[in-house]
N, C-alpha and C positions, 0 to 999 in steps of 0.2 A: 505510436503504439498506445500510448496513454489515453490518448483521445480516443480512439479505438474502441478500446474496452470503457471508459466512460460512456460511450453511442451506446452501446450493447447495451451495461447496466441501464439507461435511462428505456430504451425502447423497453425493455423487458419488464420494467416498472412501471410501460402505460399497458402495456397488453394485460399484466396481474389486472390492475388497476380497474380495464374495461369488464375483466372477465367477473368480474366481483359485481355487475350494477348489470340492470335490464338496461335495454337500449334497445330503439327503433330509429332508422333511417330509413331514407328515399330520395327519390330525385322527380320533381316535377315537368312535366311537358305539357304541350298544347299538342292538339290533332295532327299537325305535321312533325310530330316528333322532336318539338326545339326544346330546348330548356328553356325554363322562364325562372329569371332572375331576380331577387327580390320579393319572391311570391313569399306569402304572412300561409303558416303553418303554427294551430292553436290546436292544441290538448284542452278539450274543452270544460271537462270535469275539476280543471286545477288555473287554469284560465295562462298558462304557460304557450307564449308565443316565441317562435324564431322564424327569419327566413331565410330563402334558401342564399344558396351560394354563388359564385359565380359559373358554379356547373348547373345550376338549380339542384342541390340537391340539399337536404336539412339533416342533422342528427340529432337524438335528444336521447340525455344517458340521465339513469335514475329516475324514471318513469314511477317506479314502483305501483302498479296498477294494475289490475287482473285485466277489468275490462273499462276503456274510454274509447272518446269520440275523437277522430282530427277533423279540423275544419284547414279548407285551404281554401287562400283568397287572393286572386291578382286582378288587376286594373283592365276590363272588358271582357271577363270572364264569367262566367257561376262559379258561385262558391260549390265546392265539393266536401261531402262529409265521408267520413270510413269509418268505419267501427273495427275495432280492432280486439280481439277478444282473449289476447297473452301476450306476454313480453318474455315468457320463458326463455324463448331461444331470441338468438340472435335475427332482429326482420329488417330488411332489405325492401323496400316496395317500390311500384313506380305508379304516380297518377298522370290522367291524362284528363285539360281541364277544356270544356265545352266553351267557344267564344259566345257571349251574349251579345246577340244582333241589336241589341236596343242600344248599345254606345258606341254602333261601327261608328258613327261621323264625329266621335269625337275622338282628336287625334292627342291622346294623352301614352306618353312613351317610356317607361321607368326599365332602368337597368341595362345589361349588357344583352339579354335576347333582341333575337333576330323576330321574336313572333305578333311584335307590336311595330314591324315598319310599315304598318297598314298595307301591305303585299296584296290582300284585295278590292284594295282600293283603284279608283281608274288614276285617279293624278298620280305623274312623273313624279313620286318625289323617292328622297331617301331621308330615312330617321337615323342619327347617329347613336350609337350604343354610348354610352360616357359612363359608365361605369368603369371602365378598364383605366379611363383617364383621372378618375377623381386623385388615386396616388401619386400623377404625374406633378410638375411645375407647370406645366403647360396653360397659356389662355384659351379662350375660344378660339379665336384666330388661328392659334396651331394646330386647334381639333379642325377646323374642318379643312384647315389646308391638305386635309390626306382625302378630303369627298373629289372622287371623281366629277370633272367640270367645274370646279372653284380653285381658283389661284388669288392668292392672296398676296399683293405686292405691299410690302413693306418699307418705309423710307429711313431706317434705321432702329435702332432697339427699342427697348422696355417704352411705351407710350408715344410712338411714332405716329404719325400722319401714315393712314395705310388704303389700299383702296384695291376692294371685293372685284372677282371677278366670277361670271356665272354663266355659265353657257353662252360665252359672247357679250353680253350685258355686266354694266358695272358699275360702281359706286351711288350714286344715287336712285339708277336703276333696279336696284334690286332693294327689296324693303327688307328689315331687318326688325324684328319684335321680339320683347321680354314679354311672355304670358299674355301675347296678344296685344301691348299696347307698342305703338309704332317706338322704336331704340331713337331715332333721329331726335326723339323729342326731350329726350333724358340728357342732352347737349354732350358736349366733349370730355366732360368729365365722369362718363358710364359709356364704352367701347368696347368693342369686341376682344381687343389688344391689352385690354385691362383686368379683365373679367375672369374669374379664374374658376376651373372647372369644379369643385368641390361643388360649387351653387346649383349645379345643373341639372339636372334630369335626365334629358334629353335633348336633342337637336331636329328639328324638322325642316328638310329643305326642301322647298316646291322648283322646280325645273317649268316652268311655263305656266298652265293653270293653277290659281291659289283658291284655295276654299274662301266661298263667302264671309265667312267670321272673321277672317284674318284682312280687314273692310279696307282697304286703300288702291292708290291708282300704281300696286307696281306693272312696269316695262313687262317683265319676263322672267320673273321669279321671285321668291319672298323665302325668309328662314325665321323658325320660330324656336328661341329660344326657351324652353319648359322648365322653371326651377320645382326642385325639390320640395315634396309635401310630403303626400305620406303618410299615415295613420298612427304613426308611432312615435311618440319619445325619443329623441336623441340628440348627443353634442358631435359637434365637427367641426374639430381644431386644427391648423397646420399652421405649418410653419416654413419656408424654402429661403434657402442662400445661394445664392449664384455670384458668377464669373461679375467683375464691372461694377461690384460691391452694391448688389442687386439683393433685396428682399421683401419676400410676399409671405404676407399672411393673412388667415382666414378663420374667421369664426361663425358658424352658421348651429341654430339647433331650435329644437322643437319642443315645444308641451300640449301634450293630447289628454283631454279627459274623456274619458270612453262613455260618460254617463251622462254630464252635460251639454259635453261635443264642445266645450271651450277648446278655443286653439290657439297659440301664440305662435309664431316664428320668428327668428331674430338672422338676418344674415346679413355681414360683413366683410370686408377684407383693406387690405393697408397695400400699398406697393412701392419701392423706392429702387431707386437704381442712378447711380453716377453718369450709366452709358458711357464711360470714359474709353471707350477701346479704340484702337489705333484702324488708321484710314490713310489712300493714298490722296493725295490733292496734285492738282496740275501745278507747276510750277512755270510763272514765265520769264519767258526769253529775256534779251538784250532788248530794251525801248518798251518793256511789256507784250511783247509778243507773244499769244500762247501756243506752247508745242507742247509733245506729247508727252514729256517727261517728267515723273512724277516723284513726289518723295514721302518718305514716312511718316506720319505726327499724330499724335492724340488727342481726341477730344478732349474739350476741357469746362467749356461750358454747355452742358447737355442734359442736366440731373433732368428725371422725373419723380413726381411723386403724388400717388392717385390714395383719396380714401373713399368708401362707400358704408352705410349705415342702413338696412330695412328695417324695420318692424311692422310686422300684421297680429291684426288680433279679432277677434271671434267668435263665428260657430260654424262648424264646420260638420257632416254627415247626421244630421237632422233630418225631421219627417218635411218640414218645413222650408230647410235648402240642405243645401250639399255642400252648399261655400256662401258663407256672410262674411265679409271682413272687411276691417278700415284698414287702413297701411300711411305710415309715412316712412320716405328716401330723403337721405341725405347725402350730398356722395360732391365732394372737391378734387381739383386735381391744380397741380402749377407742373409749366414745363417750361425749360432753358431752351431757346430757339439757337444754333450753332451756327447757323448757315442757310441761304435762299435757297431755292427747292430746287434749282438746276444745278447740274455739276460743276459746268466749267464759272460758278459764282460761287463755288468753296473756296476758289484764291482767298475772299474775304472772309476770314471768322468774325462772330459778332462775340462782345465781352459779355454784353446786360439783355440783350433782347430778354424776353418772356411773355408766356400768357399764362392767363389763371380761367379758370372754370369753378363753377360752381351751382350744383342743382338743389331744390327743393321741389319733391313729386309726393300727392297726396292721393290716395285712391281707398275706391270705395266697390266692392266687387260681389255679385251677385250670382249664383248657380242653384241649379235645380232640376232633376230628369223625374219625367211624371208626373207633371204639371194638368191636371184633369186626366191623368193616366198615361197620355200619350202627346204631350206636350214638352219639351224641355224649353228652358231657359236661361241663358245664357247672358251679362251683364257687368260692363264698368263703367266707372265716371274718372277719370283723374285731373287733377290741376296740378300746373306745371310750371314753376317758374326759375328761369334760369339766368345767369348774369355771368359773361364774358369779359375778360379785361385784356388787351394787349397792351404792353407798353412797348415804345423805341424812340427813349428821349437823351442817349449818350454823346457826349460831344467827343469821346474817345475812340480811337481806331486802335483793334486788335491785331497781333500775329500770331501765329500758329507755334513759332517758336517762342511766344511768353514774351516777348514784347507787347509796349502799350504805350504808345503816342497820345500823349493827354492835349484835350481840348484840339486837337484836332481838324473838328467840322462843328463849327455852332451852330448852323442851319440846319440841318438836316440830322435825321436817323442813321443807324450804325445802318440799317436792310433798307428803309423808305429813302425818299425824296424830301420829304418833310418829319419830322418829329411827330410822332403819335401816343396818344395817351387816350387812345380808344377804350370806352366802356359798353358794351350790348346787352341791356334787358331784354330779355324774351317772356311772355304769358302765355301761355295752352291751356286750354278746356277740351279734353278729348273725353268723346260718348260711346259706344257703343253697346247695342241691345239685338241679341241675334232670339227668334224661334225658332225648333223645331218640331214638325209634327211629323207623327207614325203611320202610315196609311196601312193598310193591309198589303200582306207580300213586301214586308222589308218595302216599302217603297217609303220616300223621305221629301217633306217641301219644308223648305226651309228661307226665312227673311231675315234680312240684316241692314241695319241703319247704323253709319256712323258720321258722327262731325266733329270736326277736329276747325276749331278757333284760334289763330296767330295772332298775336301783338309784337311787334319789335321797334324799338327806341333808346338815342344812346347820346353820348355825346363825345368830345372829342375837344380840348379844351388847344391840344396844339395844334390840328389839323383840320384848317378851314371847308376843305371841299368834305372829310368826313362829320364833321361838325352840322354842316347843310342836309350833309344825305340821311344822313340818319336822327338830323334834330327832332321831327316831326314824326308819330307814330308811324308803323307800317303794319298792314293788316291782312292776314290772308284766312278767306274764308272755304272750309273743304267740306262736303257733303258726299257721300255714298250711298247708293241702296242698292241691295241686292235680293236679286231672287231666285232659287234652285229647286233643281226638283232631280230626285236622284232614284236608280232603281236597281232592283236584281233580279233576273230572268235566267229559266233554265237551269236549275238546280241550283241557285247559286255561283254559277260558270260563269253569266254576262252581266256584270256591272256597268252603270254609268252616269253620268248626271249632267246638264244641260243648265246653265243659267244664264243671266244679266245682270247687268250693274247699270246704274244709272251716275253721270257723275255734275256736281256743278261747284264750280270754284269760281271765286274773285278775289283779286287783289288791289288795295290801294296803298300805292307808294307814290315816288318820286323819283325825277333825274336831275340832274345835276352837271356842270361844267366841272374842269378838271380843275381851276380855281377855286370853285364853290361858290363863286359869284351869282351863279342863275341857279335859278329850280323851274323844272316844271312838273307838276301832279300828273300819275297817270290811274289812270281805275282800267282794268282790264276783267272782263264777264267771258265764262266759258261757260258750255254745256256737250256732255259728250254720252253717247249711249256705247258699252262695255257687250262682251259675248259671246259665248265659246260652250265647251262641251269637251267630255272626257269617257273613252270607253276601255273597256278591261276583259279579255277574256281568259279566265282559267281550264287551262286544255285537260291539266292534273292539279292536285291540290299545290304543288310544288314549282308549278313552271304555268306561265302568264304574259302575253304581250296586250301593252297598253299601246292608247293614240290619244293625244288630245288635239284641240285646236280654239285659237283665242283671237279674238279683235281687240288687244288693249291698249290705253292710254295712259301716260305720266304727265302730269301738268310741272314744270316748273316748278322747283323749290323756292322760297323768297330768298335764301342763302346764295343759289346761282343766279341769280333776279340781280340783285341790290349790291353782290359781291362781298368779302371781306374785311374792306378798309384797309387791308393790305396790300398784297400780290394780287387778289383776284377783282378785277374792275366790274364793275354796273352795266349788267346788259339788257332795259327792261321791255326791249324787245323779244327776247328770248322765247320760241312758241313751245309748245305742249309736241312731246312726241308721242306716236303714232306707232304701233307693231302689229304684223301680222302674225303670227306663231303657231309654227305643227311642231309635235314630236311625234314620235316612235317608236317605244324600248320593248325590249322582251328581259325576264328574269325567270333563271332559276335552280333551283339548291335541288341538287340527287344527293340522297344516299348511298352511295356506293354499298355500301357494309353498315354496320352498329360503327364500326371507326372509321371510316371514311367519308369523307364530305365534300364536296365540290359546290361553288354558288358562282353563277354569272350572270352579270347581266349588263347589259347597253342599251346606248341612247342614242337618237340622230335628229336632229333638228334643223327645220330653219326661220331663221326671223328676217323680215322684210320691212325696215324700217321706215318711217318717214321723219323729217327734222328731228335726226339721229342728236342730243345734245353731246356735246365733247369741250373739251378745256384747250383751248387755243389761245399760242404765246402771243401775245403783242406784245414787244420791243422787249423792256425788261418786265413788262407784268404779263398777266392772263385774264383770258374773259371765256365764259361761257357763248358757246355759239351753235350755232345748228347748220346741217349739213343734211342738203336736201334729201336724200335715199342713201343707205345704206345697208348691204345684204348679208346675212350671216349665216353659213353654214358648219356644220359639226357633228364630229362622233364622239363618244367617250364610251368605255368601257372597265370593268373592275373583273376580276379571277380571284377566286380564293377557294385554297385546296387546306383542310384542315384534318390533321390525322388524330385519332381515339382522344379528342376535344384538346389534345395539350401541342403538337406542333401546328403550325401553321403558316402559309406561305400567302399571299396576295401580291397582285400589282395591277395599277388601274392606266391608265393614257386617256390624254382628250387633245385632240386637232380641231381648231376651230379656221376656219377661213372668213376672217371677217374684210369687206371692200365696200369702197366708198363708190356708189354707182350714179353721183350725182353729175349729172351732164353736165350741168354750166357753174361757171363761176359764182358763188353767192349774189344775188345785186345785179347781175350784167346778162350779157348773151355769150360770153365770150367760152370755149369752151376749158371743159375742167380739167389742169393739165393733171391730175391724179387722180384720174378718172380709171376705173379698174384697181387701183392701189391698198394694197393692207393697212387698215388703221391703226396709226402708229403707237407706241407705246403699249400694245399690250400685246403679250405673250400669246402664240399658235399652237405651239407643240408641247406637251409639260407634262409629268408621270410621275409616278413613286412605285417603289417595292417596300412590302414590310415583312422583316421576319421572327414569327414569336415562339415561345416556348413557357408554356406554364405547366407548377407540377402544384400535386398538394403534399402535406403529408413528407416534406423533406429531411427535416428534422425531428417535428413531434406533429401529433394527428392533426392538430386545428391550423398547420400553418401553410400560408402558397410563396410560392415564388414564380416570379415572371421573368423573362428578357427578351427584349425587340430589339431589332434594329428598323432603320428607316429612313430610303435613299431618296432622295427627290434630285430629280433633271427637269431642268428648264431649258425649250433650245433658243440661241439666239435670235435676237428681234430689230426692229429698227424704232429710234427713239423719235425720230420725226420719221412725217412721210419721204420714204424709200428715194422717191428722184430728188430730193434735197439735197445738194453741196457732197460732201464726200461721205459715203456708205460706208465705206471702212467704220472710221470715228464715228460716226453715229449709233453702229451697230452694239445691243448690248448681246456679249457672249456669252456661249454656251456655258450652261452652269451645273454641276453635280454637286451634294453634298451629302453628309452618312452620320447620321446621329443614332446613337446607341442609349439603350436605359435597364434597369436594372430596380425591380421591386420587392421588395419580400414583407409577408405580413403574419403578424399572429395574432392568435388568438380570434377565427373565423374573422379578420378585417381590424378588429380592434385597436391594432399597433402595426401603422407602418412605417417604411424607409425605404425610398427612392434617392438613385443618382442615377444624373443624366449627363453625356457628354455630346455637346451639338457642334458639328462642320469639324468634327474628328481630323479631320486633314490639313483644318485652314485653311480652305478654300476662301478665293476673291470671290466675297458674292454680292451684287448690286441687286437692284427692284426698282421701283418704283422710280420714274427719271431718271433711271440707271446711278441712284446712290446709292453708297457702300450701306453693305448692312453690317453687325458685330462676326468677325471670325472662331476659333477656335474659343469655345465656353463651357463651362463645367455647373451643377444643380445639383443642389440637398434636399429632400423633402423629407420634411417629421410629420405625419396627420396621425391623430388619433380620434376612434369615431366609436362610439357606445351609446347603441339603442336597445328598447327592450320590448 
């Protein structure tokens, strides 16, 4: 009761409080009605900015002003002005902002609105809102594991080996970029799995066709990571503690001078985590026999621990650019390797394995729209250098119940065959310089040049055959050009664009005997022409079905080339593959009511591959190998029903059927007995449901509260090909799990707290080679974010 009348007193104390000051609010939209999030709302006369909220709407109290101007300003829009002529009463308004056709092609995504997923654009893509995620604990990894058509297999916790999956296409196959420059090249110590959302912007995922600017040879899709700029001043601090004695945290913030256009930005984060959570392992029989029964134990040696350091600095919204900056990364990570990457090779724990990462990335970046009027430009250089260390030089053997057999094995590694004390320098020069020009009628041609220069060199002082392979530089040289031309026809209804790519790569390396005894140099020259097209029609401004269609090519990594030095062997045979690629989709968002919303939409694809690359076991190691055709078909789909903006329901599904269609045997005539067969290890069937509720205003006026839940089902798969030895044991099982979260914030974002509880049930969940991931987990988050 006390508390009671305390609520009372207090609300009655904001309502005095309001009734005593002028005040003006509103809520911002675009032409179809969305909120826009983040949009910059300036009282011009007092030079007083806020933006809006996660409804898009702004308030501003003690105005004291007969008559001023608002200015309002979001990212591919006109700026709009109002004149507002009393603050007597209480004003309420709504604006609605005009998109500026001069920035369609640039795909820049801030906030939680829906009205920057470039919707009319022709490419299959989708933009992730991350706005809603910045209070979470969550990595990137966990945001897009909720995109329809990506499944993200994970090979255990906090800084795992994990591997993308994308409308059938996967891990090397799908290219992954920070602000346009290729993620692969940022080495192992800056990942998806690491990377924590506070940084972020936005997400852009391409499903097939990639825009020219985003310059490289992906398979069948590319995702762009957009961090945080922004016109404004501000810190973004957090802080999270988890389950496994897990903690992240993140410093990122901003200095904008409005007058100079100096700009700094500083973004960081720290990550640590024990990974100590409990796993089952096979236990074997009498004489070593393995069956199927297992027992309980804890990791123990598994810790991670990732750092990351940016800074850029400046000019930024000038007459001259839009974006000057130099930048340097510094970003480390060390991790406790526990066990080989197959299952039934967890009998063995390792004491000491580990590997250490470590990058230094320099960049230098250039922007500008209205270059002789109707010219943009677009521009980076970075330098890159990275340096790898694995070590496995223990003469002790491990158990799982904390024993340790000293001395051991003298010859050999706790995981290799030999002892290794592998080291890998890597060098990159990546360029890229994109145009565009304006034609009359919104029409757009646009060119793009990138080259991206490899060096890699290492040594290896216990391991003779690694010592050989990689004594000697290795060099890979990548070139791209592109050229598009893109159009809008019939009231702005028919979008599309048509381009090419031109591609030419060479590598020089070498092979190697499994001694290290021989070498022999290989130089290998390619040249490939790139080519496709993407069309859009909008039937209503609300609803839209796309098509695209692509001829493209992936050359070979030198990493799949040259192998690991560990588990993964030298295959420098390995050719460049090949894809044919259509989609399909239609989307779109009804209004039912002012409170009611409905948004759907889907996709159907197929890719028709040729020397399909995939990771194939040999004996106890792996090599990269190619498999002559392989065919992939697939649907996926998303629903989301949202009621007067605060409940909300979604769930999305994707079915992919991907088969290995290659007739013969690799090498032979002989034919391919898995011929017609699902290719193994990656999941077919996979879904989630999410269900939210956010209010504002629960306690005192400036505050929200949120809570999700969010179930993801994977259905069972086969970890080798299907007519392999026994299916039962091979098969990895169906999986369900239910994570719940819980956010509340005051003071319009200012101050918040998140907890999250994930696999609420405890669920057995495996991924990735069907290894255990962490069960039953609990997450704090403290962020505090203040701009002005």
């Amino acid at each position: 009761m006390r508390y009671i009348i305390i609520l009372v007193i207090y609300f009655l104390q904001i309502i005095t409080l309001s009734a005593q000051n002028d005040k003006i609010s509103g809520c911002v939209y675009n032409e179809f009605k969305e909120q826009l999030v983040n949009a910059h709302v300036t009282i011009l006369e007092n030079n007083k900015t806020i933006v809006t909220d996660t409804k898009g709407c702004f308030y501003f109290s003690e105005v004291r002003l007969n008559n001023f101007t608002l200015k309002i300003q979001y990212v591919g829009y006109k700026p709009f002005y109002k004149k507002i002529t009393s603050t007597s009463k209480k004003t309420k308004l709504s604006f609605y902002l005009e998109e500026n056709d001069s920035t369609l092609d640039e795909v820049v995504i801030q906030g939680k609105s829906k009205a920057e997923k470039i919707r009319d654009k022709a490419y299959a893509v989708n933009v992730i809102e991350t706005e809603v995620f910045k209070n979470t604990a969550t990595n990137i990894s966990q945001v897009l594991n909720k995109v329809p058509g990506i499944i993200i297999r994970e090979e255990g916790g906090l800084g795992s080996d994990f591997n993308l999956s994308l409308n059938g296409f996967s891990g090397k196959q799908i290219k992954i970029f920070i602000d346009g420059i290729p993620m692969s090249y940022f080495g192992k110590s800056l990942t998806l799995n690491n990377f924590p959302s506070n940084i972020i912007a936005s997400i852009e995922v391409y499903k097939g066709v990639v825009p020219i600017y985003l310059s490289s040879d992906a398979l069948g899709g590319a995702i762009n990571i957009i961090t945080k700029k922004g016109v404004n001043n501000y810190l973004d601090v957090s802080y999270s503690l988890g389950s496994f004695n897990t903690h992240k945290a993140a410093v990122n913030t901003q200095y904008y001078d409005k007058n100079s256009g100096f700009t700094a930005r500083l973004k960081s984060f720290y990550n640590y985590s024990d990974n100590d959570y409990a796993i089952d392992i096979i236990v074997p029989g009498e004489g070593g026999k393995i069956t199927d029964e297992t027992t309980n134990v804890k990791r123990f040696h598994n810790a991670y621990t990732s750092k990351m350091g940016q800074l850029e600095a400046g000019i930024t919204n000038k007459k001259y650019a839009d974006e000057l900056l130099v930048g340097i990364l510094f970003s480390d990570n060390y991790k406790e390797i526990q066990h080989a990457r197959f299952p039934l090779k967890m009998i063995k724990p390792f004491g000491e394995v580990f590997e250490k990462n470590k990058s230094r990335i320099s960049t230098l970046k250039y922007a500008k729209k209205g270059v002789f009027k109707n010219l943009d430009v677009r521009s980076f250089i970075a330098l890159v250098d990275n340096e790898r260390r694995y070590e496995d030089k223990s003469n002790h053997r491990y158990f799982w119940n904390g024993e340790i057999e000293y001395d051991d094995h003298l010859s050999t590694g706790e995981q290799s065959s030999r002892k290794t004390e592998l080291t890998l320098s890597q060098e990159n020069i990546l360029l890229n310089f994109n145009l565009q020009y304006h034609l009359p009628k919104q029409q757009i041609i646009a060119v793009n040049f990138s080259s991206d220069n490899f060096k890699m060199e290492g040594n290896d002082p216990l391991h003779t055959r690694n010592n050989t392979q990689f004594g000697e530089p290795s060099t890979v040289d990548k070139k791209v050009a592109g050229l598009s031309y893109s159009f809008n026809l019939i009231d702005k209804k028919l979008k599309g664009i048509a381009f090419g790519k031109r591609y030419n790569y060479s590598i020089n390396s070498l092979t190697t005997n499994y001694s290290g005894t021989t070498k022999e140099k290989k130089n290998i020259l390619s040249n490939y022409t790139g080519y496709g097209g993407a069309l859009t029609y909008l039937f209503t401004k609300n609803t839209q079905v796309k098509t695209s269609f692509e001829n493209a090519i992936r050359f070979p990594e030198n990493s799949e080339i040259l192998g690991n030095g560990m588990a993964i062997l030298t295959n420098i045979d390995l050719k460049p593959e090949t894809s044919t690629n259509i989609n399909i989709g239609f989307r779109t968002n009804q209004y039912l009511s002012d409170k009611h919303k409905i948004h759907f939409e889907t996709n159907t694809f197929l890719r028709s591959s040729k020397n399909f690359i995939y990771l194939r076991p040999e004996l106890v190691f792996q090599v990269n190998d190619n498999l002559d055709k392989v065919l992939t078909k697939g649907i996926e789909g998303a629903l989301e029903y949202t009621f007067n903006d605060a409940y909300s329901i979604g769930v999305n599904a994707t079915y992919l059927d991907i088969r290995d269609k290659s007739k013969y045997v690799k090498n032979s005539t002989q034919p391919n007995p898995y011929l017609n067969s699902r290719i193994p290890n990656v999941p077919y069937l996979f879904g989630n449901i999410k269900l939210n509720y956010n209010t504002k205003n629960l306690f005192r006026k400036d505050d929200m509260f949120s809570i999700s839940s969010f179930q993801n089902y994977v259905h069972g798969y086969s970890l080798f090909f299907a007519k392999i030895g026994n299916r039962d044991r091979k098969l990895i099982k169906n999986q369900f799990t239910q994570n719940i979260e819980a956010i509340y914030s005051l003071q319009n974002g200012t101050y918040n707290i998140s907890v999250a509880a994930n696999n609420i049930f405890d669920a057995k969940v495996t991924d990735n080679y069907n290894l255990q991931k962490p069960g039953q987990n609990f997450s704090l988050k403290l962020r505090y974010y203040l701009s002005n």
